[in-house]
C-alpha positions in Angstrom: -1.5 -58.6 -16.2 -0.2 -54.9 -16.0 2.8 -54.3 -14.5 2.8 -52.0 -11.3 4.9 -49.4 -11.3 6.3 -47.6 -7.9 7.1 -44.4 -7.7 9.3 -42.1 -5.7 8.4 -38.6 -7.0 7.0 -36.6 -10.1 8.7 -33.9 -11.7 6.5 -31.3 -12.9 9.4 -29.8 -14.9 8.1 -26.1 -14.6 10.4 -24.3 -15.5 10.0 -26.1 -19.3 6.5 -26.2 -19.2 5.8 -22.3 -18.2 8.3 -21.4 -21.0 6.2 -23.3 -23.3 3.0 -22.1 -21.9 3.9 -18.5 -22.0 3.9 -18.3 -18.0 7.0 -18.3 -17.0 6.1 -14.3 -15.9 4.1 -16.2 -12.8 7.2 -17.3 -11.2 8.4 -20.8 -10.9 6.8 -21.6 -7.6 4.1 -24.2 -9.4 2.7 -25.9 -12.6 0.4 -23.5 -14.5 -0.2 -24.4 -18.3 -2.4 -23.4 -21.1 -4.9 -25.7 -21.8 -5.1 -27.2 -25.4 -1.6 -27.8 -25.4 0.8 -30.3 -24.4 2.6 -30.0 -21.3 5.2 -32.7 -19.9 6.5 -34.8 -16.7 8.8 -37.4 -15.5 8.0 -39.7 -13.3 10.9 -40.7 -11.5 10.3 -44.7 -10.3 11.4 -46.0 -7.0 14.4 -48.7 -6.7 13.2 -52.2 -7.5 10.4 -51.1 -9.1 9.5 -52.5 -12.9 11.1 -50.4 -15.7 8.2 -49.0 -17.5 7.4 -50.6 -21.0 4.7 -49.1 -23.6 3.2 -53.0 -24.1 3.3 -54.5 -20.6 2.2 -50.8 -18.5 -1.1 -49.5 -18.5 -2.3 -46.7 -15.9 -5.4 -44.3 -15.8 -4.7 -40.5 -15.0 -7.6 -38.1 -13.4 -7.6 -34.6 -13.7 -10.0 -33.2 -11.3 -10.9 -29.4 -10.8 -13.9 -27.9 -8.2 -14.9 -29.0 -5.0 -17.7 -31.9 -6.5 -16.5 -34.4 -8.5 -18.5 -36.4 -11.2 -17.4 -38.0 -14.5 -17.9 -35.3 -16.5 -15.5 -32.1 -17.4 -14.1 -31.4 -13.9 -13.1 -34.8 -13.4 -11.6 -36.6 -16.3 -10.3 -39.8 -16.5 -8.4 -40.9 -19.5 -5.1 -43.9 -20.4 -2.7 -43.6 -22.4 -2.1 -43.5 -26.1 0.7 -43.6 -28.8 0.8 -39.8 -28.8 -1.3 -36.8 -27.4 -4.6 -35.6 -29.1 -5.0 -31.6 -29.0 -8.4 -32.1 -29.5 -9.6 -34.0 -25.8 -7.6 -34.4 -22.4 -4.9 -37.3 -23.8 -1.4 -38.6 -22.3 1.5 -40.8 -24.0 4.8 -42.1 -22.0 8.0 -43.3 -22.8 10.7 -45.1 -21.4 13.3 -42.3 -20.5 17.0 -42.6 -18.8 17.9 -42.8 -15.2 15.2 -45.0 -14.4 12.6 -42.6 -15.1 9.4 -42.3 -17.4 8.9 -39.5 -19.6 4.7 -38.3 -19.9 3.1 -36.0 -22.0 -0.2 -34.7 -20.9 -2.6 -32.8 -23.4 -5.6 -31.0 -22.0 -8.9 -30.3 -24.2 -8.8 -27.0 -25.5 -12.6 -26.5 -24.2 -11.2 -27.8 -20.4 -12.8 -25.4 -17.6 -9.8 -23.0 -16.3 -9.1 -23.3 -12.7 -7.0 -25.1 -10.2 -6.8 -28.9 -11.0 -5.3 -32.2 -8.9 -3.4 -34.7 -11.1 -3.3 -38.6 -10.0 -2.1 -42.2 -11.2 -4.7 -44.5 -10.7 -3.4 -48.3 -11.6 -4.7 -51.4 -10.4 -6.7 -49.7 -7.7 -4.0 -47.5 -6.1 -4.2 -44.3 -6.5 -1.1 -41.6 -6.7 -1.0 -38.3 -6.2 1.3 -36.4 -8.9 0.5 -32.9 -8.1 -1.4 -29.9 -8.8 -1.2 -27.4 -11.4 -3.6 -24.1 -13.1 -4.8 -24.7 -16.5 -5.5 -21.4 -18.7 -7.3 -20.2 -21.3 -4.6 -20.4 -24.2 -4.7 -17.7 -27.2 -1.9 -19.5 -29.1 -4.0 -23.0 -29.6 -6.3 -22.2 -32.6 -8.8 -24.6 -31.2 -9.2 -22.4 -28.1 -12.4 -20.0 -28.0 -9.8 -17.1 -27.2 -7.3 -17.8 -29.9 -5.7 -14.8 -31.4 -4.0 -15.5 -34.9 -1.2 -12.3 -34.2 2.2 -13.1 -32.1 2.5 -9.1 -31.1 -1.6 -8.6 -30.5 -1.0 -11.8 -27.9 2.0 -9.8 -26.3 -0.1 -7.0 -26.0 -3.4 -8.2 -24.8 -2.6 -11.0 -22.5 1.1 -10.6 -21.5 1.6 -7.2 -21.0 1.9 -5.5 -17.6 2.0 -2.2 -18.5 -0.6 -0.1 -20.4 -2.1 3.6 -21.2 -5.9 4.6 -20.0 -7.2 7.4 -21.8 -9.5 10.0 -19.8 -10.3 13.9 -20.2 -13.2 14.8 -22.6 -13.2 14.2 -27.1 -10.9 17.3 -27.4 -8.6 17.2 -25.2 -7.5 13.8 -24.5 -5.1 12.6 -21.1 -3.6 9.2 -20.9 -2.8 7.9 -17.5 -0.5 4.9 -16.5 -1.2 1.9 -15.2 0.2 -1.3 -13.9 -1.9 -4.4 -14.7 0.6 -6.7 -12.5 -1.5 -9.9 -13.6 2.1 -12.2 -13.3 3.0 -10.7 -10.2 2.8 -13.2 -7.2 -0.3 -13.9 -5.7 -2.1 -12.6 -8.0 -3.4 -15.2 -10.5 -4.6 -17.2 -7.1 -6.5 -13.8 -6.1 -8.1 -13.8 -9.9 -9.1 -17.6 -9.1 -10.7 -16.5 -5.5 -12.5 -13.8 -7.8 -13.9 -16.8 -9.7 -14.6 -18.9 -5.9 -16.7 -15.7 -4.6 -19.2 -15.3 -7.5 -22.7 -15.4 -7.1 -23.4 -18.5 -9.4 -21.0 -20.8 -6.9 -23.6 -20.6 -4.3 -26.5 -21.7 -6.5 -24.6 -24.7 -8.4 -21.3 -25.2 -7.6 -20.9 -28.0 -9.3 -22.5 -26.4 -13.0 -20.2 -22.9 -12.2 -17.1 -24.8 -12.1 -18.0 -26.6 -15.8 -19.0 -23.3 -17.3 -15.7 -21.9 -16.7 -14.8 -23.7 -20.2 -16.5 -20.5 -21.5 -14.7 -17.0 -22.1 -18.2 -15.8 -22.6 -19.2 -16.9 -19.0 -15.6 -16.0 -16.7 -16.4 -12.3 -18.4 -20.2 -12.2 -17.5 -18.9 -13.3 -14.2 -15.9 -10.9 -13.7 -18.6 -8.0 -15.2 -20.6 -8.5 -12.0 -17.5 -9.3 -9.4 -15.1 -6.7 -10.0 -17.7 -4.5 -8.5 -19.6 -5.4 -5.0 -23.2 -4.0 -5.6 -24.2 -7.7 -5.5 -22.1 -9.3 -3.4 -18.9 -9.0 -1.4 -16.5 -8.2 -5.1 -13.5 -6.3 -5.6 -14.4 -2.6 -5.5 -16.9 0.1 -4.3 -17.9 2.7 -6.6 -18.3 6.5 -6.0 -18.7 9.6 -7.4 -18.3 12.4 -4.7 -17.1 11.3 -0.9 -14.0 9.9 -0.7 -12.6 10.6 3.3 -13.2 6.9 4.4 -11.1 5.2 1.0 -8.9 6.4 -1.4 -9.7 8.8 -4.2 -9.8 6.9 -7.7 -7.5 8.8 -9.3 -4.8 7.5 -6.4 -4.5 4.2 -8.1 -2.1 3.4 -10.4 -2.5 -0.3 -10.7 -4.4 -3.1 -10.1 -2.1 -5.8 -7.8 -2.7 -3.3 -4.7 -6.6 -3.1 -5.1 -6.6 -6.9 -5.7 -4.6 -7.9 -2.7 -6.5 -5.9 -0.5 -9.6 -7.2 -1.5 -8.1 -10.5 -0.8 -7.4 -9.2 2.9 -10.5 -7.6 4.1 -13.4 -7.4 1.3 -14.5 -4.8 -1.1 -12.4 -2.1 -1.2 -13.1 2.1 -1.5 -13.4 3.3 -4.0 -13.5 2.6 -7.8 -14.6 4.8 -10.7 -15.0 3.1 -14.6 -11.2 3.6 -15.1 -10.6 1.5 -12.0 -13.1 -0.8 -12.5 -11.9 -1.7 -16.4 -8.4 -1.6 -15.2 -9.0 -4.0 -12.7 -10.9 -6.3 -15.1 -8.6 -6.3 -17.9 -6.0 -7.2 -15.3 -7.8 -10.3 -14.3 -8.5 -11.6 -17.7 -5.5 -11.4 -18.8 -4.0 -13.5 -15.9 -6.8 -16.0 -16.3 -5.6 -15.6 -20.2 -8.5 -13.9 -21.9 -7.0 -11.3 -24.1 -8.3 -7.7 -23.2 -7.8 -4.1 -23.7 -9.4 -1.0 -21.7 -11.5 0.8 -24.3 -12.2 4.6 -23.4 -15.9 6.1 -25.2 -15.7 9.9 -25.2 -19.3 11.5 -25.0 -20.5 8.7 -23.5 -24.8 8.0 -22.8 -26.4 6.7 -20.2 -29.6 5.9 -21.4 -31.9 5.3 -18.5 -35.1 4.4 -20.1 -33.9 2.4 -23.0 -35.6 4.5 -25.8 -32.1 5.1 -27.3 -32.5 9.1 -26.4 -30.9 11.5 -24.3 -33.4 13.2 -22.9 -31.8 16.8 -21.6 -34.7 19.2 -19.4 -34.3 23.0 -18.7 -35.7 26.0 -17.2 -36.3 29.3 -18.6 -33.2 30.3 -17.0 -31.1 27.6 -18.6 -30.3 26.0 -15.5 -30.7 21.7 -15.9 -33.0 19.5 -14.4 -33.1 16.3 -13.3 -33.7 13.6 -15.5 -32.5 9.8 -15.7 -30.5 10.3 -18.6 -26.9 11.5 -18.6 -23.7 12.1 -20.8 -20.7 11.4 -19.4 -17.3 13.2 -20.6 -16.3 9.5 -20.8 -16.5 6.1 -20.0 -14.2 2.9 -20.0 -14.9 -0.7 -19.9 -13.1 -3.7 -21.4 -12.9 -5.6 -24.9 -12.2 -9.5 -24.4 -11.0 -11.2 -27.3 -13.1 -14.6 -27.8 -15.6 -16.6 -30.5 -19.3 -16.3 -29.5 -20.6 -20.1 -30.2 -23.7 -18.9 -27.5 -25.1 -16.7 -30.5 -25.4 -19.5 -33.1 -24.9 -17.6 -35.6 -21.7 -15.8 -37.7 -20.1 -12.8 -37.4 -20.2 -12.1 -34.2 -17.0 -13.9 -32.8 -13.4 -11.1 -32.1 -13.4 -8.2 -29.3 -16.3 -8.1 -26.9 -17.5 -4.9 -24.7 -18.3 -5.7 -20.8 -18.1 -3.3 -18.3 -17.9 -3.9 -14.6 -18.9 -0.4 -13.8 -22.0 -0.9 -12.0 -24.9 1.6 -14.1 -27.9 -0.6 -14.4 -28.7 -4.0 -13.8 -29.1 -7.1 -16.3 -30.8 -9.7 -15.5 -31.1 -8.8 -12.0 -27.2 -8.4 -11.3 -25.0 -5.4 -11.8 -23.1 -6.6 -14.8 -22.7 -5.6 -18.5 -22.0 -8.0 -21.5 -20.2 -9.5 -23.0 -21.4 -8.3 -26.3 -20.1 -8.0 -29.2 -18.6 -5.2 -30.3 -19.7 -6.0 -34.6 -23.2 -6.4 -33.0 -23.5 -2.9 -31.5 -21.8 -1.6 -35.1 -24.6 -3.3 -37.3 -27.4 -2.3 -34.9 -27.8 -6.1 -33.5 -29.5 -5.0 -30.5 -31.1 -8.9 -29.6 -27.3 -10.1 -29.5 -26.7 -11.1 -26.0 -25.6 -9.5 -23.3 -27.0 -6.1 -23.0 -26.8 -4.5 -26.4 -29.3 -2.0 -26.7 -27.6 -0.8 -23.6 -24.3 -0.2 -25.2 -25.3 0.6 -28.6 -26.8 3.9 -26.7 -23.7 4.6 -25.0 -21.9 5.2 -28.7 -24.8 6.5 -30.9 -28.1 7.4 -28.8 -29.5 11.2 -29.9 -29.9 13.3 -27.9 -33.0 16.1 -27.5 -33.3 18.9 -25.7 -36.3 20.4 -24.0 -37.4 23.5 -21.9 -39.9 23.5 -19.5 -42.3 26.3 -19.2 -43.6 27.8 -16.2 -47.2 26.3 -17.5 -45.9 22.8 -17.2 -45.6 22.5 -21.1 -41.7 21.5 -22.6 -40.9 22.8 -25.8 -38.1 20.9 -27.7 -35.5 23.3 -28.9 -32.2 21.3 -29.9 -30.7 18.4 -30.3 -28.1 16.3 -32.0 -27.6 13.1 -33.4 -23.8 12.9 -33.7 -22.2 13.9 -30.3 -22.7 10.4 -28.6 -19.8 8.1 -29.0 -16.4 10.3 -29.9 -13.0 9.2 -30.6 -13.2 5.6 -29.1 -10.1 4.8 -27.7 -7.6 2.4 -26.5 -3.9 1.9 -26.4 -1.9 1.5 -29.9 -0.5 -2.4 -29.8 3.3 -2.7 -28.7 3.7 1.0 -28.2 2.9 4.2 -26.1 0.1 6.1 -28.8 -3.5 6.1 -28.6 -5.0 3.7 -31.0 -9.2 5.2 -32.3 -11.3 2.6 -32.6 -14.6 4.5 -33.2 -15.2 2.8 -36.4 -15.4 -0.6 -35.0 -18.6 0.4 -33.5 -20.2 2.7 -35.8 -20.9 3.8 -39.3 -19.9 7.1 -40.3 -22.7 9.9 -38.9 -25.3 10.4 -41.9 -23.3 7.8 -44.0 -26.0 5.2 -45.6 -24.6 2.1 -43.5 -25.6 4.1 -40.6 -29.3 4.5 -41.6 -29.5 1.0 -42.4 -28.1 0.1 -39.0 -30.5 2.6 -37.6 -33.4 1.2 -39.1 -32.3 -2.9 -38.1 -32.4 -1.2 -34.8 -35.9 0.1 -35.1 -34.6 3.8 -34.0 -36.9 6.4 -35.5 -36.1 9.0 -33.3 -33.8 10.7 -35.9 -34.2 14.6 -35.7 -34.9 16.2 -38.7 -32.3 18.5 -40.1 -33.2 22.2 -40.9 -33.3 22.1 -45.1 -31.3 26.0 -44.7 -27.6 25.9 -43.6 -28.1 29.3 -42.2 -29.4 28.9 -38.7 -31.3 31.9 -37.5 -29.5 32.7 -34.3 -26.1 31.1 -33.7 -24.6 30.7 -30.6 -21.5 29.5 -29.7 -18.5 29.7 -26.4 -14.8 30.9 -27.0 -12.0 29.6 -25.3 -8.8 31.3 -23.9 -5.3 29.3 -25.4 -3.9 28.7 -22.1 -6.1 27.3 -19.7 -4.1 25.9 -17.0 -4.9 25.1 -13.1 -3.9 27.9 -11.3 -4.2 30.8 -14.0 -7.1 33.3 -14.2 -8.6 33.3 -17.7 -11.4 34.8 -20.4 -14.2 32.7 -22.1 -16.5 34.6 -24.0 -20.0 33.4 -25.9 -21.1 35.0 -29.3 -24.2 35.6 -30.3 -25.7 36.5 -33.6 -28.7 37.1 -35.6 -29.4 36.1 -39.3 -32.6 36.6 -39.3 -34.5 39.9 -41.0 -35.8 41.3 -37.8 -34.0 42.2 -34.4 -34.1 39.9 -31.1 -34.6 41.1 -27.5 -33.0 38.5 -25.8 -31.7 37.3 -22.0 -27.9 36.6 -22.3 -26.3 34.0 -20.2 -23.3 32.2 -19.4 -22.4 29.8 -16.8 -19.3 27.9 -15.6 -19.6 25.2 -13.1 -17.1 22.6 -11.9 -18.5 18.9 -12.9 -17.0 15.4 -12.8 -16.4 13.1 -15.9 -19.6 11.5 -15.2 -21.6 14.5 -15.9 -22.4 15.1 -12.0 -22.8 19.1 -11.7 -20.7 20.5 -8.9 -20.6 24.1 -7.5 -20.9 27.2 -9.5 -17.6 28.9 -10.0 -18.9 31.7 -12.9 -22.1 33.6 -13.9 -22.5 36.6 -16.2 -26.0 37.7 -17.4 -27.0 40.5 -19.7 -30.7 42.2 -21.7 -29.8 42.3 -25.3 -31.3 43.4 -28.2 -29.4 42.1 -31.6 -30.0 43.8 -34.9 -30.0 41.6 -37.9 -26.5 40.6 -38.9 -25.5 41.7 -35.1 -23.1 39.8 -33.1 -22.8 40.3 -29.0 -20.5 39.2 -26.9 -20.8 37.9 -23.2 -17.6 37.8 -21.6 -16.8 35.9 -18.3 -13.5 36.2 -16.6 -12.4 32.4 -14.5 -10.8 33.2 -11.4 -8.5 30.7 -9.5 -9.9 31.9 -6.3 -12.9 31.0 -7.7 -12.7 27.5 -9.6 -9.5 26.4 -7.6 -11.6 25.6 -4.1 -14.9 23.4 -6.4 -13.2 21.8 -9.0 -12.8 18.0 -8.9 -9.3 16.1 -9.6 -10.8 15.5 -13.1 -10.0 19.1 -13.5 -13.5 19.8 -15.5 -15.3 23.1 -15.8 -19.1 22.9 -17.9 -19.7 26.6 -19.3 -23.2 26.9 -20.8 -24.7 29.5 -23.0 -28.2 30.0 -22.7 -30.3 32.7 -25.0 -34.1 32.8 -23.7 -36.5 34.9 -26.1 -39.4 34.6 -24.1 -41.9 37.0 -26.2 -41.8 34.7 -29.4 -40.7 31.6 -26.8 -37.3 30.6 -28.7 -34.3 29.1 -26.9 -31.0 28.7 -27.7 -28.2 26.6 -25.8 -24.4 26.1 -26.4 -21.8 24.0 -24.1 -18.3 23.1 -24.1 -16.5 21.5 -21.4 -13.0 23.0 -20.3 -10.2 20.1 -19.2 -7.7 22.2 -17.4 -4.1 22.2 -18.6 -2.1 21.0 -15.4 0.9 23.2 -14.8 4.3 21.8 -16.0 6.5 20.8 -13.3 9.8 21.7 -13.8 11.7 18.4 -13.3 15.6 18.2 -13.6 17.1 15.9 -16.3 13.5 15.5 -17.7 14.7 12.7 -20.2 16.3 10.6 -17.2 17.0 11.2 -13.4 20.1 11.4 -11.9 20.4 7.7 -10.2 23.2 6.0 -8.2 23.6 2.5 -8.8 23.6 -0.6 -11.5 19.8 -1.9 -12.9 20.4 -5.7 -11.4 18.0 -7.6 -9.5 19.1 -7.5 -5.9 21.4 -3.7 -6.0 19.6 -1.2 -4.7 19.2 2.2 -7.0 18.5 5.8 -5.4 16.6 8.2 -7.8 16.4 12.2 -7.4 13.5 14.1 -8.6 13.6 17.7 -8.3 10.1 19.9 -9.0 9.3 23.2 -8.9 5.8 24.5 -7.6 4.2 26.3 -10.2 0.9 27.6 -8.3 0.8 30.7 -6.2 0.0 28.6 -3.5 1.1 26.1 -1.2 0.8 22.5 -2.6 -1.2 20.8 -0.1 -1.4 17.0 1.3 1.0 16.0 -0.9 2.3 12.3 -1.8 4.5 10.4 -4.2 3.0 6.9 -4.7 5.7 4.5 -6.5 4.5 1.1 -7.7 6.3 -1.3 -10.5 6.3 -5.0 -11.6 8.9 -6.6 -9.6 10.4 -3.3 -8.0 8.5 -2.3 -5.2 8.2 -6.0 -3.2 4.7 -6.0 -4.2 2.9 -3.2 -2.4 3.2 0.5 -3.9 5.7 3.0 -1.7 4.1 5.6 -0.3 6.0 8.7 1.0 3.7 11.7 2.1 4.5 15.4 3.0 2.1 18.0 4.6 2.9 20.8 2.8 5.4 22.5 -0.1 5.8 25.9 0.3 7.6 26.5 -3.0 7.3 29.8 -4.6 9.1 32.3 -6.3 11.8 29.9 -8.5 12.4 27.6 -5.0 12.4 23.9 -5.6 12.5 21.1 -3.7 14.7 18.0 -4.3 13.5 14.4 -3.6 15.3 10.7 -3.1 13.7 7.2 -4.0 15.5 3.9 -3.1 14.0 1.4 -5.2 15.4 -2.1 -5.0 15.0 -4.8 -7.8 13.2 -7.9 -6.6 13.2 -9.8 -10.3 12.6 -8.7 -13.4 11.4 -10.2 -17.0 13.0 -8.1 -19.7 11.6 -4.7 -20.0 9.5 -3.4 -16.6 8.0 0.0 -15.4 7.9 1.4 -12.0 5.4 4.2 -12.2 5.7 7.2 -10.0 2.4 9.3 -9.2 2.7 12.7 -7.7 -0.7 14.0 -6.0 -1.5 17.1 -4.1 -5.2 18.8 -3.3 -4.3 20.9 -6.1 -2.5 19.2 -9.2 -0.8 15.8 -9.9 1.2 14.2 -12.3 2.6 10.9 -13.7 5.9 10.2 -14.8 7.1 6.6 -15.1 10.6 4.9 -15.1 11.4 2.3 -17.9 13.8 -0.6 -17.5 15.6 -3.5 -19.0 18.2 -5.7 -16.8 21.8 -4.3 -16.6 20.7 -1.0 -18.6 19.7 2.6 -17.1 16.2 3.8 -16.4 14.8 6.2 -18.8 12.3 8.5 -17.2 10.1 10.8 -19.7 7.8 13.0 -18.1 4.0 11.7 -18.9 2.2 14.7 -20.6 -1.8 14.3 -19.5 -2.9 17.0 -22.1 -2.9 16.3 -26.1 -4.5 18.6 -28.4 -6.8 17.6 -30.9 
């Protein structure tokens, strides 16, 4: 008969096993572990009771995860063995010193993630030895989200830090952001995420066992970082802001999560949030992800793989359920894609938890994969013809005559789907990634992928490479808020006979997502172009002007429209401004002046001094400060009515930041806002060395 073993306590050993497991970010408060690998305890034995030995001691240990139990793969039973298998949930023991006993536990590598109780069952009696999280583990090569590279794992699943890219193809802005998935409280928030879905309510039982599956935690964060279903993380919007805080405010994802946690869905989100916020929670949940920026992004309504664009005779747009945005971010998750039964398809996934349209009856997008969308694979699940659209749908352009009748006049088949982006892995530089999800424009691989696709909606290129009247908008050099500048359009004529023609050109403010705002420029003229004539519309941009309608994305549309009505030819041109924020005039650019030593518990005092460059008040004005392990948590906040600085004045500004704990290099990112401008700048740090602070530039020319 076994002998019975009494014990006193269990020692999770945590600080061993999270420095194994690549958690030891998460603090040292409990047991998490990555599953598919060993992790180990030691059972400490009571006085009097038997000393353990391998050939007279047998006991059964359950692992148990959800809130219903069955045999099955939340609630696993399993003895012990000569040594651990990495291939099913295992244990060995050995006889260790002190009166102890030394066990190795091995998890399956296809294990649902989650919270799980551990327990000793022998002869009947049942012991509880604890609790501990189990992970999805990109170092076990039997995981579904292993990832062969050391550095790409540093990057996409234990870094804090990154870079989102915004702005419009040419003229690229990076903004900072914290991800904060190790900081505490967190990783239990990214569980509750799990806990709140809607599937839970439906099967509890079959949720918890799916969350073996990469494929299904992303579907499920897709549809739960947003709240169009259900009570999720964030509320998205696109123009009223009064009763939440402006998108552009946030500059991580730990705030937005714990106030969710508090009290519910929380205002507001845009795609940059949303993506942010995602790739923050897979990464805790250990799903390796990166936030993936599509310039010239589609939203094809219809799901005929066209843009659909409708005019008047004047030029002005109408509406239609199609839509380019300036941009658009979602996530990549790094994972193999068993589900699709067939090779090929396993490495970075798109999902997107911005909610656009619905699939299969939820808010949600993806996963798919991101080869699938490059060779035209549009039955791959999830949502691929949706997303092959957003990077290569055409787009055609139509007038609408005052009869009823549309005339198509233009078009293009290479504007969707520019300069994919993402951050560069283990530094600060935007990384394209355009050719992971399409060919080359006019390239043969991309006809072939056209035609797997069934897309015969190709327009037909003129066979002349002289176009017959060319059209296109000038831009100033400096273009920055605050500044009055000059655009001008050109038109001219290569054709043999003159053209009697209306003239116009527009500006109007408009947000990343393509929504129009207010007018802010309009310029019309009668002329009549000779063969081989240019004209030239000119349109002056006044501050007094675009300063009051402009969003914070800092975006003005101008559009040139020509309108021959007597042989009923038209002619359209746009570019989209970014506005050059002003430079702020920060002392000791390279590094702050600062008054104390970078240790955890000595508090530091930082000066920033600024100089306002408009010729106007800065108004509502705030300095948000938020870092990993700097700011106790919660961002700080300091707010000012109004800067009155003109004429060379500056004004000078303290921080007192404190170090609560630290893991090698951290950030503390500092975000300047006013009605009129804002600005970034962040502070870099390793233990017991200064802070560097370089100024973070938003404008790069292309």
């Amino acid at each position: 008969m076994s002998q019975v073993l009494e014990f006193e306590r269990c020692d999770l050993d945590i600080k061993s096993n999270k420095r194994s497991h690549h958690t030891e970010q998460n603090g040292e408060d409990r047991l998490i572990v990555r599953r598919g690998q060993p992790f180990s305890l030691v059972l400490h034995l009571k006085a009097g009771s038997p000393e353990f030995n391998p050939e007279e001691t047998s006991f059964t240990l359950i692992v148990e995860t959800g809130t219903v139990h069955c045999e099955s793969d939340t609630k696993v039973s399993f003895g012990l063995k000569d040594s651990t298998d990495d291939k099913e949930w295992s244990a060995s023991a050995s006889k260790a010193p002190g009166n102890t006993v030394a066990l190795n536990i091995s998890s399956s590598p296809e294990a649902p993630i989650g919270l799980y109780s551990l327990s000793l069952l022998q002869q009947g009696q049942s012991t509880s030895l604890g609790a501990f999280v189990l992970l999805f583990n990109a170092w076990c090569p039997r995981d579904a989200v292993y990832m062969r590279s050391e550095t790409k794992r540093q990057e996409y699943v234990l870094s804090q830090h990154g870079l989102l890219y915004r702005g419009s193809a040419t003229r690229i802005h990076h903004k900072p952001w914290n991800f904060s998935q190790f900081e505490p409280g967190i990783l239990d928030i990214c569980l509750k995420i799990l806990d709140e879905g809607l599937n839970v309510v439906s099967d509890t039982d079959q949720d918890c066992s799916e969350r073996r599956s990469p494929v299904y935690i992303t579907r499920v964060l897709s549809a739960m970082i947003n709240s169009n279903d259900n009570e999720g993380v964030l509320v998205g919007e696109w123009a009223e802001f009064e009763d939440g805080v402006h998108p552009s405010t946030w500059i991580g994802s730990g705030d937005i999560l714990r106030q969710w946690a508090d009290s519910g869905p929380v205002c507001y989100g845009q795609c940059w949030v949303f993506a942010a916020v995602d790739c923050t929670v897979s990464r805790a949940l250990g799903i390796p992800c990166r936030v993936v920026t599509n310039f010239s992004s589609a939203h094809d309504g219809n799901g005929n793989l066209l843009i659909e664009k409708m005019y008047d005779e004047d030029g002005e747009r109408l509406e239609d359920p199609d839509s380019v945005w300036n941009f658009h971010v979602w996530v990549e998750s790094w994972m193999a894609r068993p589900d699709l039964e067939q090779a090929g398809f396993d490495g970075w996934q798109v999902s997107d938890a911005t909610p656009q349209e619905t699939s299969e009856g939820v808010f949600c997008c993806g996963p798919v994969p991101v080869s699938a969308i490059r060779e035209g694979e549009l039955t791959k699940k999830f949502d691929a013809p949706f997303v092959f659209a957003e990077v290569n749908a055409d787009v055609v352009e139509y007038v609408k005559l005052s009869t009823g009748d549309f005339v198509k006049f233009s078009g293009s088949t290479d504007s969707i789907g520019q300069n994919i982006s993402t951050k560069a892995v283990g530094r600060d530089k935007r990384r394209d990634i355009t050719h992971h999800y399409k060919y080359p424009e006019g390239s043969e691989e991309e006809r072939r992928v056209f035609e797997k696709a069934q897309h015969r909606n190709k327009l037909q290129k003129k066979a002349c490479d002289i176009v017959p009247i060319d059209l296109q908008i000038k831009l100033a050099k400096n273009m920055v808020v605050g500044s009055d500048f000059e655009v001008y359009a050109v038109l001219a004529n290569n054709c043999m006979v003159a053209k009697s023609c209306s003239f116009m050109l527009y500006a109007r403010a408009v947000r990343y997502n393509s929504t129009r705002g207010a007018s802010c420029g309009f310029i019309s003229d009668t002329v009549t172009v000779t063969p081989g004539e240019e004209k030239l519309l000119f349109l002056k941009l006044k501050y007094s002007d675009y300063g009051k309608v402009i969003s914070p994305d800092r975006m003005i549309q101008l559009t040139a429209f020509v309108n021959d009505k007597e042989n009923r030819e038209y002619h359209k041109a746009e570019k989209l401004i970014v506005l050059d924020e002003p430079d702020l005039e920060i002392k000791q650019c390279a590094s702050l002046q600062l008054t104390g030593e970078a240790r955890v518990g000595q508090p530091l005092t930082a000066e920033l001094c600024l100089l306002n460059p408009l010729p106007e008040a800065l108004q509502d004005c705030s300095f948000t400060l938020e870092g990993v392990g700097l700011t106790q948590e919660k961002p700080i906040t300091i707010k000012y009515v109004s800067l009155v600085l003109q004429g060379g004045l500056n004004s000078t500004f303290y921080f007192f930041l404190k170090i609560v704990r630290t893991f090698g290099q951290s950030w503390c990112l500092c975000h300047f806002k006013s009605s009129q401008i804002s600005f970034y700048l962040y502070i870099y740090m390793k233990e017991h060395q200064p802070y560097v602070i370089p100024i973070m530039r938003s404008g790069l020319n292309k």
